[in-house]
C-alpha positions in Angstrom: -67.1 65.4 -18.6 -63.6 64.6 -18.3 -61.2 65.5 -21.4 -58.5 63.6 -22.3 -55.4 66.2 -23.1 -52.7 63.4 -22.9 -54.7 61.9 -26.4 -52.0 61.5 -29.0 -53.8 62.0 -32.1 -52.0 61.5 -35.7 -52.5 64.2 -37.7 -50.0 63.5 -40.7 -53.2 62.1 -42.8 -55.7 64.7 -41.8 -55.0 67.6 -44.5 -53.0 69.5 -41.5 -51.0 72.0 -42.4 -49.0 71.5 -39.3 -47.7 68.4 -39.8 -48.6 67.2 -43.2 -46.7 69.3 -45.1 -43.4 68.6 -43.1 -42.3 65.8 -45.1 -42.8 67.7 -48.6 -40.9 70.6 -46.9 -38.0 68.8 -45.3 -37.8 65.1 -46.5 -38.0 63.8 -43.1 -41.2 62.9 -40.7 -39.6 62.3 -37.8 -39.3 66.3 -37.2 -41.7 66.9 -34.9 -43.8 70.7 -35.7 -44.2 73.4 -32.8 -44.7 76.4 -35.2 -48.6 76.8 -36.9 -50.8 78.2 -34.0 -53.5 75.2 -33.5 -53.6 73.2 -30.8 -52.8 68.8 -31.1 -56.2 68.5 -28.5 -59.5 66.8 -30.2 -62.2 69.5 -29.9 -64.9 69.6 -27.4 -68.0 66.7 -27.8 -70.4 69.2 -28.2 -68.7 70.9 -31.3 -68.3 67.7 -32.7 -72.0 66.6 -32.5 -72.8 69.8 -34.1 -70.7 69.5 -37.0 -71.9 65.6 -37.2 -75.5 66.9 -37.2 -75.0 70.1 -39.8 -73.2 67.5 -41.7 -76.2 64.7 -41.4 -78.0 67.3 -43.6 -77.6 66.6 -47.4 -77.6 69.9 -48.5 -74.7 72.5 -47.9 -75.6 75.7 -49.9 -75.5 79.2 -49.3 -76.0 80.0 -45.3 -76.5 82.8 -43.1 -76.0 83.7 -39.8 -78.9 82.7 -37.4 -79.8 84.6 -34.4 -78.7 82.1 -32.2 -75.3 82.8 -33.6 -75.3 86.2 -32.3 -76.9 85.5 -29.5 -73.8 83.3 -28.8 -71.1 85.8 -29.3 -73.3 88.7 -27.3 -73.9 85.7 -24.4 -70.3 85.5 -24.6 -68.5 88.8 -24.1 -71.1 89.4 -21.5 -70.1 86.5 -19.7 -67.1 86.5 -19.9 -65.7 90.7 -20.1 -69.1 92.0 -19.0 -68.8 93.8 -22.2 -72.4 94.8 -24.0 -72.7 94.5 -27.2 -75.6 94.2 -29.8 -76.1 92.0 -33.3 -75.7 95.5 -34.8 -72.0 95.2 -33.9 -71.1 92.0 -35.0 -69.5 92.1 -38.7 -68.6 88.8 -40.4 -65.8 88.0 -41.7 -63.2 84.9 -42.8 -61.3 85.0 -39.9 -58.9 87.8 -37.7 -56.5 88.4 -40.8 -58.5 89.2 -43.4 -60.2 91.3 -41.2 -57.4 93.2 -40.7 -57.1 93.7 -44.5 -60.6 94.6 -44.8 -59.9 97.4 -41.8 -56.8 98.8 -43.6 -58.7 98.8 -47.0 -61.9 100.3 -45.1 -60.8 102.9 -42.9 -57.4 104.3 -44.2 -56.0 104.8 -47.7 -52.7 104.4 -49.9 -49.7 106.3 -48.3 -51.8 106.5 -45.0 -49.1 105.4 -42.2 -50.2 102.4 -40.0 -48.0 101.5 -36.8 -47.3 97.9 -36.1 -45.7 97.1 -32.7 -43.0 94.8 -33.4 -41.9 91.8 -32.4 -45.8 90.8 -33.7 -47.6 88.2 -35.2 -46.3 89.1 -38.8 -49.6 88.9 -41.1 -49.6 92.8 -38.9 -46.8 94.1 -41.4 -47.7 92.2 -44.2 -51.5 93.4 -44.2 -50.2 97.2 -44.7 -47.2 96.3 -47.2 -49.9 94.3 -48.9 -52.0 97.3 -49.1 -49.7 99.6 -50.0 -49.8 101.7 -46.6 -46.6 103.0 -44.8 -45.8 100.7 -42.2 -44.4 102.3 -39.2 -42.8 100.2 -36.4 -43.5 101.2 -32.8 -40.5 98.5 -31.1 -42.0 96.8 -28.1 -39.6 98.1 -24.8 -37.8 94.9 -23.7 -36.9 95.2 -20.1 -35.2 91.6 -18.4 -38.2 89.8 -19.6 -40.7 91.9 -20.3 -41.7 93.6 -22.9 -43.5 96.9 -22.6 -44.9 99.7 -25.1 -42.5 102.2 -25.5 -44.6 105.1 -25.2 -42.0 108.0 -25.6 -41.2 106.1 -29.4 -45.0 105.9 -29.8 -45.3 109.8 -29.3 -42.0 110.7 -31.8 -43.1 108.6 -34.7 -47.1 109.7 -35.4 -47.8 112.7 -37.4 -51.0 113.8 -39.3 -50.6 110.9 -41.7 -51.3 108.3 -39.1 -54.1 106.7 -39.5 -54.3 103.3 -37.5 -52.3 101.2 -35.3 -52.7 97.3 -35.3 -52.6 96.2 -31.8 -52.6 92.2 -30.4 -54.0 92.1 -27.4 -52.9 89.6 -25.8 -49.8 89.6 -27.4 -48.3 86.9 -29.9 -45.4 85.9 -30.0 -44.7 87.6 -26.3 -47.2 86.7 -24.6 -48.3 89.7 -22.4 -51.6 90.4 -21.4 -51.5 94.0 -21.6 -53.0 95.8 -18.3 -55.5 98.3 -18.2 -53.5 101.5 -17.5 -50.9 100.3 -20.9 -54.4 100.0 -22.8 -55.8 103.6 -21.2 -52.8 105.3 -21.9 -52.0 104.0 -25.6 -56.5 104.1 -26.3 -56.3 108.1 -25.2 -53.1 108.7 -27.1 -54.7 107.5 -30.1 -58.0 109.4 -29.6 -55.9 112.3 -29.1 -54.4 112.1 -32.7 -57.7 110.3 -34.0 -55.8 107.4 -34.5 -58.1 104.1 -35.3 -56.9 100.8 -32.8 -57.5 98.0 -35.3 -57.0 95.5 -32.4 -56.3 91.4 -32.7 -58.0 89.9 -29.5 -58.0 85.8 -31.0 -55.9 84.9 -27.7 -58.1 86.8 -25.1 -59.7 83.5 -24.2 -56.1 82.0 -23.4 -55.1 83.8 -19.9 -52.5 81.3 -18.5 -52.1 83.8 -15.8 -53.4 85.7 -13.2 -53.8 88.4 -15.6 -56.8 89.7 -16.6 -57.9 90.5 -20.4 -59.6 93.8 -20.9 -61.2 94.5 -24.4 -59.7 97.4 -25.4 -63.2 98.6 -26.6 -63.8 99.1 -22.6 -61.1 101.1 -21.9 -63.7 104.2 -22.0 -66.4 105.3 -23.4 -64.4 107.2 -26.2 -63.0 103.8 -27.3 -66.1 102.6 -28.8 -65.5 105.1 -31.9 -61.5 104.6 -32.3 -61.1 100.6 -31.9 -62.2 98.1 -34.1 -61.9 94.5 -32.2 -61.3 91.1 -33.8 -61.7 88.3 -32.8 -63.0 84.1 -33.2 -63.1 81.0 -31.5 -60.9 79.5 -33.4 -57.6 79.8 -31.3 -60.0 78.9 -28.5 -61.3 76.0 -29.3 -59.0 74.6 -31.7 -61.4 75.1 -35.0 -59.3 77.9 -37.4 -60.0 75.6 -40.2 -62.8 76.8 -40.3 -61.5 80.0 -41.5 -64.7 82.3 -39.9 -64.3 85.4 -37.8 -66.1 88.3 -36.6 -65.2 92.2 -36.0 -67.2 94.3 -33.2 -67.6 97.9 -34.0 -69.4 99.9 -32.3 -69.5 103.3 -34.5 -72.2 103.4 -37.1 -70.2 105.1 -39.5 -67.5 102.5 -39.0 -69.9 99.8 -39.5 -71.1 100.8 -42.5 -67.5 101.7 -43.9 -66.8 97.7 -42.9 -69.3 96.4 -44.8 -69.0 98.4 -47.4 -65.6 97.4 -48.1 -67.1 93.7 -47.4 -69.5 93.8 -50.3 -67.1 95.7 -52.4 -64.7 92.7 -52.6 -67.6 90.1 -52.7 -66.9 88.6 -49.3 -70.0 88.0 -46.8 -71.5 84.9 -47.0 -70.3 82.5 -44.1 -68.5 79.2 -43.9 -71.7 76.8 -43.3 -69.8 74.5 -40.3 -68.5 77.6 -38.5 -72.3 78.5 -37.7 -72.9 75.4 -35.7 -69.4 75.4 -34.4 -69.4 78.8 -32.6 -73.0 78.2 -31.2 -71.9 75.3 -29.7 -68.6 77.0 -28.4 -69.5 80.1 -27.1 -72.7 77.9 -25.6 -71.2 74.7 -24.2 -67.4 74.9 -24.6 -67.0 76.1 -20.8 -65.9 72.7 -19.3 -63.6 72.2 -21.9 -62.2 75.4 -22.3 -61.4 75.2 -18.3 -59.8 71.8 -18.4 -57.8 73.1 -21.5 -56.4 76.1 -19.1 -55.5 73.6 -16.5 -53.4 71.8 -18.8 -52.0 74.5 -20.6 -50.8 76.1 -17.6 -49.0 72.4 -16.5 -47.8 71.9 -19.8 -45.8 75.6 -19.7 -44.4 74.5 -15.9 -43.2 71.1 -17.0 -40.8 73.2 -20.5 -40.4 75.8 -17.5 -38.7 73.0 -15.4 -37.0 71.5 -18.3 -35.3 74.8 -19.6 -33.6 75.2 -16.9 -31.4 72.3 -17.9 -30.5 74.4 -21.0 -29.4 77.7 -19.1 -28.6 79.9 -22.8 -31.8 78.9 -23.9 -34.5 81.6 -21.6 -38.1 80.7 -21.7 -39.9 84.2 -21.0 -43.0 84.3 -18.4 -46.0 83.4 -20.2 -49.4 85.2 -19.3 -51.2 84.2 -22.4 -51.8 81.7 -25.4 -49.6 78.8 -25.7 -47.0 79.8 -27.6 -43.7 80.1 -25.9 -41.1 82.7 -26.9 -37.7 81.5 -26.6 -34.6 84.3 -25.9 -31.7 82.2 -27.6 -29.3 85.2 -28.0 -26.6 83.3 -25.6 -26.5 80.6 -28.0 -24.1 83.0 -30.2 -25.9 81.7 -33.9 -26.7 83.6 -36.8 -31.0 83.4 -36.9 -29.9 80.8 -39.9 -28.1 78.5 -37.4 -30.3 79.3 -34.9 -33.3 77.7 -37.4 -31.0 75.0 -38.6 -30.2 73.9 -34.7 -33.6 73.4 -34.1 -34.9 71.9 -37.5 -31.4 69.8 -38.2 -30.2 69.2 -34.4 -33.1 68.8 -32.7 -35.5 67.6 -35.3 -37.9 70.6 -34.4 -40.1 73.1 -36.7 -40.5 76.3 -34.9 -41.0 79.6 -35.7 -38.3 81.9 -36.6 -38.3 84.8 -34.3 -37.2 87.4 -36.6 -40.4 86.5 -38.9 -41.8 88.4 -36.4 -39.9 91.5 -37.2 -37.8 94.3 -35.7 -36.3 92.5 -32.1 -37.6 89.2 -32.9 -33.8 88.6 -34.0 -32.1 85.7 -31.8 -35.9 84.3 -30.9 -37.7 81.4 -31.6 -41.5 80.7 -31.2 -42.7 77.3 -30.1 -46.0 76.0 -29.6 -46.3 73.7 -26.4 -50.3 73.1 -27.2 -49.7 69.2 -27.7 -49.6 66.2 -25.1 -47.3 65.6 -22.1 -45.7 62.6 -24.5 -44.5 64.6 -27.7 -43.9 67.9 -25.4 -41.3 65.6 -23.1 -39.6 63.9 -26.3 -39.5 67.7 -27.7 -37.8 68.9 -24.8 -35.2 65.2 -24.6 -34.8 66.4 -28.1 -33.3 69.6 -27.1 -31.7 68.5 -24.8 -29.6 66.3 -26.1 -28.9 68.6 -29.3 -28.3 71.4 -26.9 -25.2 69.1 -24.8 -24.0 68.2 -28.1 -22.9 72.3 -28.7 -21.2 72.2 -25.7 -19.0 69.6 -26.5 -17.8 71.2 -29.7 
């Protein structure tokens, strides 16, 4: 079946945050929204006709999850990672960040010191403020374009009081599909010091690259009792509001610490629609997940071509998701006129890159998951704002 990716949809009436709540914010819907991570692509037919069936049903009470469910997950990761897990693994929860709270609240304690690898997705540093644990910020080595880990500031910050490190693999906002002798080194570092990886894998599925993504659970043996891996379709396939997500652990003790904490809070029973939605995903999403790559990948060479007509704006290599990070440091603005260029020039919502943390400063995050259409007026838009600074 052939998908239709060029499909403008409207969204403004459809409860998305998005681009619904742009108007209430700003007083102006012509500004066109680039910064919440979904994608502006209708979701596969055959999640669709499981939703329209579940929905056919009158009754939506309490649900579980079926066997097929896990068998969908376990089909999965085999098929895709040739990673082998069991149901026994396979912990519920509402999606990848509360799943880190439920880690941090599980598996370390108040005043325990968690290391967060900034510029990062920043739900990270909020999940240990919010908890009351010491963040610790291990700055992500930026070299040209690339950002590394910076290993020798990895080694000089952790002490006996370190208890976890929150790791996105692949990486948001940077988009780098770490390799597997990064992930060896930093997975027997932190076995070393008995350090628990706590480690956000929601864009594994998104390889835009030639890149491969290795779980870091299958870095060695050893990692199967230090890293705790989250994950959901939801980035995937376009379906986070459905608000459902799943941790794989593979240590018993771990496990049960997880669910503890799970039933503790009063958290365990499923969204209904996510049960039909990530059978049919994980089951029959292939073909649409492959055409969704494809376009991805031409969608990031057509703001690739375009940028280059706005030199002091630098559009860093992309191996994964589609969410571009933008190096606007040569523009000379304060990261308030930096916002303001792009909200008030340009009529663009992105994402501020210092929400990101320590070196997001002089960044901005745009999503380029949307059709050719509205991603070529986005970039005319840029344009044109961008010549009008240089005429000042």
């Amino acid at each position: 079946m052939k998908y239709n990716f060029d499909k403008i949809i409207n969204r403004k009436n459809s409860e998305s945050l998005k681009w619904g709540i742009i108007k209430n914010l700003y007083k102006d819907d012509s500004i066109i929204p680039l910064w919440v991570a979904d994608m502006d692509f209708e979701v596969a037919k055959p999640i669709q006709k499981a939703l329209m069936k579940r929905v056919k049903h009158p009754i939506y009470g309490y649900p579980y999850r079926t066997e097929e469910y896990f068998e969908s997950i376990i089909n999965w990761y085999f098929r895709k990672y040739q990673l082998k897990i069991e149901k026994k693994n396979i912990f519920y929860s509402f999606g990848v960040v509360p799943a880190i709270y439920l880690s941090l609240l599980a598996f370390t304690k108040p005043e325990d010191k968690v290391i967060v690898q900034t510029p990062v997705y920043y739900p990270f540093f909020q999940s240990v403020e919010n908890t009351k644990r010491k963040l610790i910020i291990n700055r992500l080595k930026l070299e040209g374009q690339r950002y590394t880990i910076d290993f020798e500031n990895l080694y000089s910050i952790v002490d006996k009081d370190t208890k976890a490190l929150i790791l996105c693999s692949p990486h948001n906002p940077v988009g780098r599909v770490w390799e597997r002798d990064e992930l060896n080194k930093l997975v027997e570092f932190c076995i070393e010091r008995e350090i628990l990886i706590i480690s956000d894998e929601i864009h594994s599925d998104l390889i835009l690259s030639d890149k491969k993504h290795i779980p870091t659970v299958m870095v060695s043996e050893k990692a199967k009792d230090y890293v705790i891996t989250l994950s959901a379709p939801n980035k995937t396939f376009n379906i986070a509001g459905l608000t459902s997500g799943y941790a794989i652990i593979f240590n018993e003790d771990l496990g049960k610490k997880f669910q503890k904490t799970m039933e503790t809070l009063g958290i365990g029973v499923p969204n209904l629609f996510s049960i039909p939605a990530f059978i049919s995903a994980y089951n029959e999403g292939d073909e649409w997940l492959n055409q969704l790559i494809f376009y991805l990948k031409e969608n990031y060479n057509y703001i690739k071509r375009r940028f280059e007509e706005i030199p002091k704006i630098k559009l860093f290599p992309i191996e994964a998701t589609y969410l571009a990070w933008l190096d606007c440091r040569e523009l000379n603005l304060t990261d308030e006129e930096l916002f303001s260029f792009f909200l008030n020039e340009a009529k663009l919502l992105l994402n501020e890159g210092r929400q990101f943390g320590s070196g997001g400063e002089g960044f901005m995050r745009m999503n380029f998951a949307t059709s050719r259409k509205i991603l070529k007026e986005v970039m005319d838009r840029l344009l044109k704002a961008y010549e009008k600074t240089k005429n000042k």
